[in-house]
C-alpha positions as CSV (number, residue, x, y, z in Angstrom):
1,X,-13.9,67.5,-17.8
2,X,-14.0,69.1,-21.2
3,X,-10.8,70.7,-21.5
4,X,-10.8,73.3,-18.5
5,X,-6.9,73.4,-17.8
6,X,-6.3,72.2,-13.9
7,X,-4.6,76.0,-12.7
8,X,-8.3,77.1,-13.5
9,X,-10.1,74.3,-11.7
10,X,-7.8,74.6,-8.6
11,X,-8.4,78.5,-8.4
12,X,-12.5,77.7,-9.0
13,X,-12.7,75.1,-6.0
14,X,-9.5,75.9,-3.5
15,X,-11.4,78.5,-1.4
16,X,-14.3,76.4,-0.6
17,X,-15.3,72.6,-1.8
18,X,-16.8,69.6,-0.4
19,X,-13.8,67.8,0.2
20,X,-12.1,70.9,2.1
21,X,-11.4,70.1,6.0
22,X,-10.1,73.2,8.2
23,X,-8.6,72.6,11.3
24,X,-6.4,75.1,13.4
25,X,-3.2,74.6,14.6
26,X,-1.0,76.4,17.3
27,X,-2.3,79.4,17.9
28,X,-4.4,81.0,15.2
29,X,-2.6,79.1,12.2
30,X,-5.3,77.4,10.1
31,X,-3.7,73.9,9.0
32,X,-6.0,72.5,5.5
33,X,-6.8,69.2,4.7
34,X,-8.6,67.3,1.9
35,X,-10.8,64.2,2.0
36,X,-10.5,64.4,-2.0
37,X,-10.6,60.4,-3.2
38,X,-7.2,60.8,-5.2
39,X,-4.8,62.8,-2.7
40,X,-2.0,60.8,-1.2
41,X,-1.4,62.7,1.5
42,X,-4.9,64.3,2.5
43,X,-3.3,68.2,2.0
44,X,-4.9,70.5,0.7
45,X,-2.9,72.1,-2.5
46,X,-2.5,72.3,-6.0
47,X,0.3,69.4,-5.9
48,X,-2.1,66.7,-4.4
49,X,-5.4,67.3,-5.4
50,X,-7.3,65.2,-7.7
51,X,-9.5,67.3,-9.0
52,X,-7.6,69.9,-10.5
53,X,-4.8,67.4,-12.1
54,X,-5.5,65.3,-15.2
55,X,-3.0,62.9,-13.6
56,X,-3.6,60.9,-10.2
57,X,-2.2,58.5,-7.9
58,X,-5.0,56.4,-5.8
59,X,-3.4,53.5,-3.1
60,X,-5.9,51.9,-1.0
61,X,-6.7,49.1,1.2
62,X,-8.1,46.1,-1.5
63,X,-10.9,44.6,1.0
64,X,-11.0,41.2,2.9
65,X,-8.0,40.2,2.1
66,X,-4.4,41.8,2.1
67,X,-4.4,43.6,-0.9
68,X,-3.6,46.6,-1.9
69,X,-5.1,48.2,-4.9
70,X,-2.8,50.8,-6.9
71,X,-4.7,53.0,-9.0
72,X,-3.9,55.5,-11.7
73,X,-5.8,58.1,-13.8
74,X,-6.4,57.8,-17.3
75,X,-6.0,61.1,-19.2
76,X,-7.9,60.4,-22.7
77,X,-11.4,59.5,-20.7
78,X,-11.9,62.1,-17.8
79,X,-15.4,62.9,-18.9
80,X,-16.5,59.4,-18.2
81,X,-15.7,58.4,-14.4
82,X,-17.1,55.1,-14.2
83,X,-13.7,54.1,-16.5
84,X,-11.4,56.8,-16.0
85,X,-9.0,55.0,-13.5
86,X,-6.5,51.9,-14.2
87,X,-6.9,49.9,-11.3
88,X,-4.0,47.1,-10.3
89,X,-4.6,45.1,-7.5
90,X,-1.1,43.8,-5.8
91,X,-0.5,40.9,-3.2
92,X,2.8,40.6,-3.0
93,X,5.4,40.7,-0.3
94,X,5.9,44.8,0.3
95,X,9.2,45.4,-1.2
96,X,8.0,43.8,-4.7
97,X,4.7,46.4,-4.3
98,X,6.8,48.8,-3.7
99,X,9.1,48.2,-6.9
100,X,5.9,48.6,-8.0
101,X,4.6,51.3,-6.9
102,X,7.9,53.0,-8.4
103,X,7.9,51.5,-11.4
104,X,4.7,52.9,-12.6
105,X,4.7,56.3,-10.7
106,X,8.3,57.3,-10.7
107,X,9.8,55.2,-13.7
108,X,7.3,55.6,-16.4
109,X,7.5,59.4,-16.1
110,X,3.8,59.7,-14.8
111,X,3.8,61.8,-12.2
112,X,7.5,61.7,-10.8
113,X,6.7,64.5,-7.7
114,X,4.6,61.7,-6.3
115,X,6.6,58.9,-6.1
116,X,7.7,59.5,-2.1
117,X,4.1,60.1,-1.1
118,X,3.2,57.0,-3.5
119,X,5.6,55.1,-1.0
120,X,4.8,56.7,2.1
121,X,0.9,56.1,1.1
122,X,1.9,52.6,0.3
123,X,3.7,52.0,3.7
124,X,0.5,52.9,5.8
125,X,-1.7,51.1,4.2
126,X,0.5,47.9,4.3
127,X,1.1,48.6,7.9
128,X,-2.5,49.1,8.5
129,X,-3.2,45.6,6.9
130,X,-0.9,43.4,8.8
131,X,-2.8,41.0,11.1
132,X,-1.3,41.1,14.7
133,X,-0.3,37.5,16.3
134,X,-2.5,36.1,18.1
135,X,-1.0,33.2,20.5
136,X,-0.2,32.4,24.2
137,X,1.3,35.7,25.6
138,X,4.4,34.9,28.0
139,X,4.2,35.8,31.8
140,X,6.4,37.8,33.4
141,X,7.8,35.9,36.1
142,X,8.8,38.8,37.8
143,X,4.9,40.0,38.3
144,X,3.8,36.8,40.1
């Protein structure tokens, strides 16, 4: 975007966007979500969003295999999408990805508020990756 500061974009598109998901909670309360593509933890404010911030924090599942590709916003070419993230695919065991992970969120100074839901992000998607056992399940000998 052409230099529209992000306080402007956020007040433009937090009332009512695409990406907006409304559930209610107990009662009355209305809990908001976000399906935006660069919000670690799917809320819906200011802090996360990835459209009103020049920089974003992307961890997803890599594809067949167990990767899992960490992906960061570049700030000089946000007019062109096709090339405006930095993508780093990682296959490592998880506390290497996740010296990572901290490494380039928290201890490069890029976006230092993010680095626990960088982790937390970073722990799902592992956990969602690992392949169950498959094998000869024991019998209860009791049951028989």
């Amino acid at each position: 975007m052409a230099n529209v500061p992000g306080p402007l974009i956020w007040e433009i598109v937090k009332k009512n966007n695409s990406f907006l998901v409304k559930e209610f909670g107990n009662g009355t309360a209305k809990v908001q979500f976000s399906k935006e593509a660069n919000n670690l933890y799917n809320v819906h404010s200011f802090k996360h969003s990835g459209l009103a911030n020049r920089k974003t924090v992307t961890i997803q599942p890599g594809g067949k295999d167990l990767t899992v590709v960490l992906a960061t916003s570049k700030t000089k070419k946000q007019n062109k999408p096709s090339i405006s993230l930095q993508k780093s695919a990682m296959k490592k065991e998880f506390p290497r990805m996740a010296k990572a992970v901290v490494n380039q969120v928290g201890d490069n100074y890029y976006r230092v508020d993010l680095k626990k839901a960088a982790l937390a992000r970073l722990s799902a998607v592992h956990r969602c990756l690992k392949v169950t056992k498959s094998g000869v399940k024991k019998r209860n000998r009791q049951a028989v």
